[in-house]
C-alpha positions as CSV (number, residue, x, y, z in Angstrom):
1,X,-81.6,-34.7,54.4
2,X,-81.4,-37.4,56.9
3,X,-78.2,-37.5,59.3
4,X,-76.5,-40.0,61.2
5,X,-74.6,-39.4,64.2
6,X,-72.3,-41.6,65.9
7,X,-68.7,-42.4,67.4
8,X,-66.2,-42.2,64.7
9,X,-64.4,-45.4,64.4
10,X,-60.5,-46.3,63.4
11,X,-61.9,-46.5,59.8
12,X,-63.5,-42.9,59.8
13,X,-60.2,-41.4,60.5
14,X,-58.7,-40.8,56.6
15,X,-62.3,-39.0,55.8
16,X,-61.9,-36.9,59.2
17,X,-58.5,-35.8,58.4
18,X,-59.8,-34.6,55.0
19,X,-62.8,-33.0,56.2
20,X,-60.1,-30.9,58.2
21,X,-58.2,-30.2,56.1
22,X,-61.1,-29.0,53.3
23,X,-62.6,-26.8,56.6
24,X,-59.7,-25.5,57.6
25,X,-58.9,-24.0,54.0
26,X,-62.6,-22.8,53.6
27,X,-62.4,-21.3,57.2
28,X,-58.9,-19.8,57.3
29,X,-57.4,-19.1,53.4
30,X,-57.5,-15.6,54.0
31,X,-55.9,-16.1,57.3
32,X,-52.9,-18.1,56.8
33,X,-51.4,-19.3,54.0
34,X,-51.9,-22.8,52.3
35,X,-48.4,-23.8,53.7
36,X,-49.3,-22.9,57.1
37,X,-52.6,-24.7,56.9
38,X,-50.9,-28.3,55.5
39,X,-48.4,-27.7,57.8
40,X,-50.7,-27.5,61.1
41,X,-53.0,-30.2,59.5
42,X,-49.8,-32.5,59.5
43,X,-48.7,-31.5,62.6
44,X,-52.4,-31.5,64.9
45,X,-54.7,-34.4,62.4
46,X,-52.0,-37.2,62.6
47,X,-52.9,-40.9,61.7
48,X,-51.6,-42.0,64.8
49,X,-53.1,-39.2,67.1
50,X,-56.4,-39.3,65.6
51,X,-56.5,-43.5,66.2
52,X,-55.5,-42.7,69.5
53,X,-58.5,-40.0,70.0
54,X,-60.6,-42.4,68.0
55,X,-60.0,-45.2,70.9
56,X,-60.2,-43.1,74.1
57,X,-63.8,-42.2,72.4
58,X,-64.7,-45.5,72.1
59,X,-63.1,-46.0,75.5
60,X,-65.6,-43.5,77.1
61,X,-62.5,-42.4,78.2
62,X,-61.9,-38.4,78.3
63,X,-62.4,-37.5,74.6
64,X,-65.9,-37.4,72.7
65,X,-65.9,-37.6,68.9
66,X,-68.2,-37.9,67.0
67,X,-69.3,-37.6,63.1
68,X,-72.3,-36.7,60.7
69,X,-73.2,-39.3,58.3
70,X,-75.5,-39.0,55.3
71,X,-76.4,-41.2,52.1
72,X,-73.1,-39.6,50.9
73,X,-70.8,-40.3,53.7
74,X,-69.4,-38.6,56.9
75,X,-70.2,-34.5,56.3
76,X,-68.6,-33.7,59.7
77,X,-67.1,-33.9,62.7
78,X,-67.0,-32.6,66.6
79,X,-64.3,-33.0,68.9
80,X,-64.2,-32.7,73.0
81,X,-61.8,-33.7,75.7
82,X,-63.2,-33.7,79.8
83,X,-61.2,-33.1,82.6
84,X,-62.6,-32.9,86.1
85,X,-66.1,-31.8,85.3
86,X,-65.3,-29.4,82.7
87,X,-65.1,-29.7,78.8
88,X,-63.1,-28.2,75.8
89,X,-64.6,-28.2,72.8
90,X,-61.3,-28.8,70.6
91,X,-62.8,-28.9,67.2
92,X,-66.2,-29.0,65.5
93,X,-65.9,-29.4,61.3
94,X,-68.1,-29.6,58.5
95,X,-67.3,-30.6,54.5
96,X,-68.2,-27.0,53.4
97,X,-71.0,-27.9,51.0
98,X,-72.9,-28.9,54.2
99,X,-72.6,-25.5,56.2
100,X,-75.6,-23.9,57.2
101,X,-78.0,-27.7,56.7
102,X,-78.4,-27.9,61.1
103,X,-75.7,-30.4,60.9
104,X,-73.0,-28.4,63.0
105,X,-76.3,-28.0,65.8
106,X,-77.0,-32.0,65.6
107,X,-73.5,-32.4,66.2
108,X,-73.5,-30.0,69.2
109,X,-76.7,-31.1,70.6
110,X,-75.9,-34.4,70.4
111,X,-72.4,-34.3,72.5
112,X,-73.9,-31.6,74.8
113,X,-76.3,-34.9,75.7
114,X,-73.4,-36.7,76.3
115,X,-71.8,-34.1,78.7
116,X,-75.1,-33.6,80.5
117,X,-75.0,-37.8,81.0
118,X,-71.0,-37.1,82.2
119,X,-72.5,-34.7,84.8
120,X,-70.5,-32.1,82.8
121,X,-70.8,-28.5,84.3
122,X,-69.2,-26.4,81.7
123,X,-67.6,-26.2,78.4
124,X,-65.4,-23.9,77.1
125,X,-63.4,-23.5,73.2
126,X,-61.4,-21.3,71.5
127,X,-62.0,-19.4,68.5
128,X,-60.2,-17.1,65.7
129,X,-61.5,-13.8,66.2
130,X,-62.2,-13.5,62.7
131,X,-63.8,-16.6,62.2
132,X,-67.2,-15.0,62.3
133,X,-69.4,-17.3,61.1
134,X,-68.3,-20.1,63.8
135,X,-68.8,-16.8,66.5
136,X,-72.3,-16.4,65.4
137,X,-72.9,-20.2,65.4
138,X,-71.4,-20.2,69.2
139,X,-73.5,-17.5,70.5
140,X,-77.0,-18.6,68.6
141,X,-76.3,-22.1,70.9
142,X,-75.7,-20.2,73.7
143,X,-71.9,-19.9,73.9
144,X,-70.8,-16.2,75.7
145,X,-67.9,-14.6,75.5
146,X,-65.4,-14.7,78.1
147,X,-61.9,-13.8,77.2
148,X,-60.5,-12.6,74.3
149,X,-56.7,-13.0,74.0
150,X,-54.5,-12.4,71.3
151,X,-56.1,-14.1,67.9
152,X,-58.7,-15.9,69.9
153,X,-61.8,-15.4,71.7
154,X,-62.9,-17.8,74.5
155,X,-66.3,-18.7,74.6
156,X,-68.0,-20.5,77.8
157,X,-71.4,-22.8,77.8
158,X,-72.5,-23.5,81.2
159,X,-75.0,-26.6,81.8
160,X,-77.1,-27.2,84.7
């Protein structure tokens, strides 16, 4: 399956919010309920925020996002805002069909680039304790552990 990445653009933004949206119900439905989910899609995967993302990335500014593309359309999304030399790698989707293809690693591997070229040192995220199967994807590209807090576990990538 061939994949495309690239910066999203103001037109990728209705597909990115859906992508969310399907993830986030595939990823968390046993976690929190379907209201909660709409709710903090709403609330966190606005129109207007996500434009506004969508231009600081275009910008160069201090957010990276970028999306998968195949013959079909976009299959995912990754998400990262810099500050001072250090990243946070806010969110990293897939359409669930297209778990477990590489397409999550081209994603990663293809920001981390962009990081390394930012003279980025370190990147941090957050994750639900049990969202295991994002855990195991950290840790095979060389996320470790670092905190765990209430529902979360903070994981840390340092680059050289």
């Amino acid at each position: 399956m061939q994949i495309t990445i690239r910066k999203l653009t103001a037109g990728d933004v209705e597909t990115l919010i859906e992508i969310a949206r399907d993830s986030w119900k595939w990823t968390y439905g046993e976690i929190y309920s379907e209201e909660y989910i709409d709710q903090w899609i709403r609330e966190k995967y606005s129109k207007e925020k996500l434009l506004n993302e969508v231009n600081r990335s275009q910008s160069n500014l201090d957010i990276i996002l970028l999306g998968s593309f195949n013959e079909s359309g976009m299959t995912g999304f990754i998400e990262l805002k810099i500050n001072e030399g250090n990243a946070e790698l806010l969110r990293l989707y897939l359409k669930p069909i297209y778990t477990r293809y590489g397409m999550g690693e081209s994603l990663l591997l293809e920001a981390e680039k962009m990081l390394r070229e930012r003279h980025i040192v370190e990147c941090s995220l957050f994750v639900h304790q049990r969202n295991v199967i994002a855990i195991s994807f950290y840790k095979k590209n060389g996320f470790e552990v670092a905190e765990i807090n209430e529902e979360d576990i903070i994981m840390k990538k340092m680059y050289e």
